[in-house]
C-alpha positions as CSV (number, residue, x, y, z in Angstrom):
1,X,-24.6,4.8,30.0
2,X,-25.0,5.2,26.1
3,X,-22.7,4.1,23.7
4,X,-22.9,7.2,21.4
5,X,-23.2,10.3,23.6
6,X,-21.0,12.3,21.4
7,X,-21.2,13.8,17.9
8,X,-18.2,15.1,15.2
9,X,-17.8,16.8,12.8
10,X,-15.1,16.5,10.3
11,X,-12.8,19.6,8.7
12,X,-14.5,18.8,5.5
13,X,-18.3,19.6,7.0
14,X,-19.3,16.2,7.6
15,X,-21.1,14.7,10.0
16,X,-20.3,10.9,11.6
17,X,-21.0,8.9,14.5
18,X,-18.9,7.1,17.3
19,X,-19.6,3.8,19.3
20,X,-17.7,4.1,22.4
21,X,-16.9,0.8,24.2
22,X,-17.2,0.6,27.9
23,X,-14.0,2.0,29.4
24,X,-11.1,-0.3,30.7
25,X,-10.0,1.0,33.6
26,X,-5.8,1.0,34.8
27,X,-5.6,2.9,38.0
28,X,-7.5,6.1,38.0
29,X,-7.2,6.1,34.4
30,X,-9.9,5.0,31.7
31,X,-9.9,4.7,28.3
32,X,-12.4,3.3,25.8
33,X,-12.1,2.1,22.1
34,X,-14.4,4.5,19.8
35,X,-15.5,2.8,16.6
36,X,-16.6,5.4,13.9
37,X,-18.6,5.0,10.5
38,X,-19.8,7.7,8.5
39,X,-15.8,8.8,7.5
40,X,-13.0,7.1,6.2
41,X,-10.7,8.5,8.3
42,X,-10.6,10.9,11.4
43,X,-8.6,14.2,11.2
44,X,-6.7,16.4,13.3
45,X,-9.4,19.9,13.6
46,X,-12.1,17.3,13.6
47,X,-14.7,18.4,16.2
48,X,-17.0,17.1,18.9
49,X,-19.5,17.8,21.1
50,X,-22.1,16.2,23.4
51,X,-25.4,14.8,21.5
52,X,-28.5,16.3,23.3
53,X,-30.5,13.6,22.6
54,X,-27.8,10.9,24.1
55,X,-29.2,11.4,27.8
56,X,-25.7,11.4,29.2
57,X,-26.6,12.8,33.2
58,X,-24.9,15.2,34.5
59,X,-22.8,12.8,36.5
60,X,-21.8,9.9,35.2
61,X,-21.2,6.3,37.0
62,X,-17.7,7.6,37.6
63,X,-18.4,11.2,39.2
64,X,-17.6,13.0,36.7
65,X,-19.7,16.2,36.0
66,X,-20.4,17.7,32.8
67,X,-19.2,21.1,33.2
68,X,-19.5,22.2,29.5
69,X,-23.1,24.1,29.7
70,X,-23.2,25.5,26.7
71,X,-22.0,22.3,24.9
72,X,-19.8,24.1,22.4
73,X,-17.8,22.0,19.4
74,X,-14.3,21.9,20.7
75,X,-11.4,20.6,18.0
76,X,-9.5,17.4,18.7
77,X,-6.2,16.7,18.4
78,X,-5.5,13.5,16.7
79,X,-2.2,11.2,17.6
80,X,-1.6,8.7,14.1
81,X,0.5,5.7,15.4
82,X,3.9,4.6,14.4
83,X,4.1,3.5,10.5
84,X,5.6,0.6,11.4
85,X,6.8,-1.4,8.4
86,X,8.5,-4.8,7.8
87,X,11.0,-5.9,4.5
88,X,11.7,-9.4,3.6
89,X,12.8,-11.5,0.4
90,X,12.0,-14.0,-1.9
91,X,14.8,-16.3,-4.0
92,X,18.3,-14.7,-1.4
93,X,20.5,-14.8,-2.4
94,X,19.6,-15.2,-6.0
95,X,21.9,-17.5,-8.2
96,X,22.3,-16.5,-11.6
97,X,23.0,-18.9,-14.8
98,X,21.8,-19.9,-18.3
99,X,19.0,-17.9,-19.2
100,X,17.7,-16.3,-15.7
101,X,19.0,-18.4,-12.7
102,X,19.2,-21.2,-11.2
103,X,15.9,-24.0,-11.0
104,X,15.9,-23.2,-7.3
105,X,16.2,-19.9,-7.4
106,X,13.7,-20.1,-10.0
107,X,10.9,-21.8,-8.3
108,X,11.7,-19.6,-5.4
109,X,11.2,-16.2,-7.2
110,X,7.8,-18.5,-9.0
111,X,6.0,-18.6,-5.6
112,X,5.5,-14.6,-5.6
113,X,6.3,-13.6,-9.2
114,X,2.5,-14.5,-10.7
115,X,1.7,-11.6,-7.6
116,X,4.7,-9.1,-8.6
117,X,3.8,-9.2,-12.7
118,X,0.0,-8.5,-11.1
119,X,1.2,-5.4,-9.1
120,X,3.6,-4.3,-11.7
121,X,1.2,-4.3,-14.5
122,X,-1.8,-2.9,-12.5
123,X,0.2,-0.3,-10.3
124,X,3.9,0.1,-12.2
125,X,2.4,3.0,-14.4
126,X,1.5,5.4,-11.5
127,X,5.0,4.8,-9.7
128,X,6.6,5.1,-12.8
129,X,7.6,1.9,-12.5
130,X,7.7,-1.3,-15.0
131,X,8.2,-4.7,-14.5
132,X,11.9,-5.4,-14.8
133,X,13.4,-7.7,-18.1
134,X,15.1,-10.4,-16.0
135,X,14.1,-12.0,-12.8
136,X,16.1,-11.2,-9.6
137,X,15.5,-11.0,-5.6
138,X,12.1,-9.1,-5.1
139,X,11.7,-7.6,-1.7
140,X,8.8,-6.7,-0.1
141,X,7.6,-4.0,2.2
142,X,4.3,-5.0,4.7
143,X,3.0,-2.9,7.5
144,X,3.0,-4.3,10.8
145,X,-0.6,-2.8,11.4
146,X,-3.9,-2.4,9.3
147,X,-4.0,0.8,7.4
148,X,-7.0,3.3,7.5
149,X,-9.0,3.3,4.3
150,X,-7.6,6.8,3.4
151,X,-3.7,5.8,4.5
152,X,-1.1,4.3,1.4
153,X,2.1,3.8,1.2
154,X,5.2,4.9,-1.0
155,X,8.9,3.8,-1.2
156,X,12.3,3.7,-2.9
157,X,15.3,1.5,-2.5
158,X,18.9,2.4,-2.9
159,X,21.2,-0.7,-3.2
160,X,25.1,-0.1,-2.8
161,X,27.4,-2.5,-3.1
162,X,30.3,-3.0,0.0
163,X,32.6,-0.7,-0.6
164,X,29.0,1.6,-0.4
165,X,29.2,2.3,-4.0
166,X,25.6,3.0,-5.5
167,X,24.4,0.9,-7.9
168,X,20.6,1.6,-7.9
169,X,19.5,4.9,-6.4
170,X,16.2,5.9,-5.3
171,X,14.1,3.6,-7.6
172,X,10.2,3.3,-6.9
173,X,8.6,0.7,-5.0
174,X,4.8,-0.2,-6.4
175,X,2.4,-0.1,-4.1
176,X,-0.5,-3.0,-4.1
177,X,-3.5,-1.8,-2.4
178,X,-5.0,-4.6,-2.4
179,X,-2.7,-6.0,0.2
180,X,-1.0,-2.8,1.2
181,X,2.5,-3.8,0.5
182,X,5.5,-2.4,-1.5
183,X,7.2,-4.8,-4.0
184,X,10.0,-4.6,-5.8
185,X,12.4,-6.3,-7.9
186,X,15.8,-6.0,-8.9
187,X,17.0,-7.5,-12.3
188,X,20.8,-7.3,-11.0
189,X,22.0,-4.9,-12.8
190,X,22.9,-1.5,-12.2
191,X,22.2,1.9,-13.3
192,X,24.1,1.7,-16.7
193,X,22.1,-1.4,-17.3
194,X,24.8,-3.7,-17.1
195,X,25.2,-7.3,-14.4
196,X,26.6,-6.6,-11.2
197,X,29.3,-9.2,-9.8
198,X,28.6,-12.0,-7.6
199,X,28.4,-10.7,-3.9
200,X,26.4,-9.3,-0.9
201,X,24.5,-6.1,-1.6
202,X,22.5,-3.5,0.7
203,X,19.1,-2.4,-0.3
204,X,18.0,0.5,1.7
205,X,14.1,1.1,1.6
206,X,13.1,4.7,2.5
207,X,8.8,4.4,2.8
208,X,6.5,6.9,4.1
209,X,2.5,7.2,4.3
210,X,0.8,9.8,2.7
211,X,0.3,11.5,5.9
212,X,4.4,12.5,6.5
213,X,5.3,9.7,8.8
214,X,8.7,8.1,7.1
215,X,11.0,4.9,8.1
216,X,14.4,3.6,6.7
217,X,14.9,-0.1,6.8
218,X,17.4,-2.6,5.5
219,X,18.0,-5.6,3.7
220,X,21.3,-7.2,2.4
221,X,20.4,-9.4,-1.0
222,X,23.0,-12.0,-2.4
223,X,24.1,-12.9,-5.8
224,X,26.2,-15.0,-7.4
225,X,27.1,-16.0,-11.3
């Protein structure tokens, strides 16, 4: 057998290569793992077609026959997984008093807030986004799978109170690429700028990929004065 018999083509004219691992086999099914360089990131209309100089037989270990003589390019259809994402929380509930909380809630918010100023001041501007005045729960959005080189990720969170009044609606998460999570923080106040009252709050995080695939997910965040 040989690892690369095939070659594609991307919609963009490009040509890479694939490294096929020997199949697994489940039944009378196979599949095998292809590992590609050459592109950052493999396309639906994407084409392939045997290499000639491969020598893949005409049969090969499993019977099959190659019945494609005239070894044309045919288009794949490619499949993107589930986005899959997953929110948590630093310094929840977050306990408010003197100038900016509580020493707990302090050095809780401390152990990730040298990472959200980072993201803030390197990525805030292109989400339209700034790094809030006061400190506050932060809650962060990871993917529960590696992303593709070409693949980001965008968000905005919604937090009502329980009676499901709004108090912040739809404001941008910032993206970090260099650890492909979504961070933001809330300063605990609402959209007229002023302190919300001491109680249990629902953030709800809308994220999507640049590629259309979208999830909703939810948090409740605690206060108290």
């Amino acid at each position: 057998t040989h690892t690369r018999p095939f070659l594609f083509r991307s919609v963009t004219d490009s040509l890479y290569a694939g490294t096929i691992k020997e199949p697994d086999q489940n039944g009378t099914a196979f599949s095998s793992l292809v590992t590609f360089s050459g592109i950052s990131d493999v396309r639906k209309g994407d084409s392939i077609w045997i290499d000639p100089e491969s020598h893949v037989r005409d049969k090969d270990s499993h019977g099959n026959e190659q019945t494609n003589a005239k070894n044309r390019r045919v288009a794949m259809d490619v499949r993107r997984p589930p986005l899959g994402v997953t929110p948590y929380t630093a310094a929840n509930p977050y306990v408010y008093g003197g100038s900016g909380g509580s020493a707990t809630s302090r050095r809780q918010v401390e152990q990730t807030i040298k990472f959200v100023q980072g993201v803030y001041s390197e990525y805030g501007s292109d989400h339209g986004a700034s790094m809030p005045d006061d400190y506050g729960p932060v809650v962060i959005v990871k993917p529960q799978r590696a992303l593709r080189p070409a693949e980001t990720l965008s968000g905005t969170v919604s937090i009502y109170d329980v009676v499901k009044n709004i108090v912040v609606e739809d404001h941008p998460m910032v993206f970090d690429p260099a650890t492909n999570q979504l961070v933001y923080m809330w300063n605990g106040r609402n959209t007229n700028g002023k302190n919300v009252a001491t109680g249990t709050y629902v953030a709800i995080m809308k994220i999507e990929n640049n590629e259309g695939l979208e999830e909703i997910r939810t948090v409740r965040i605690g206060l108290k004065r």
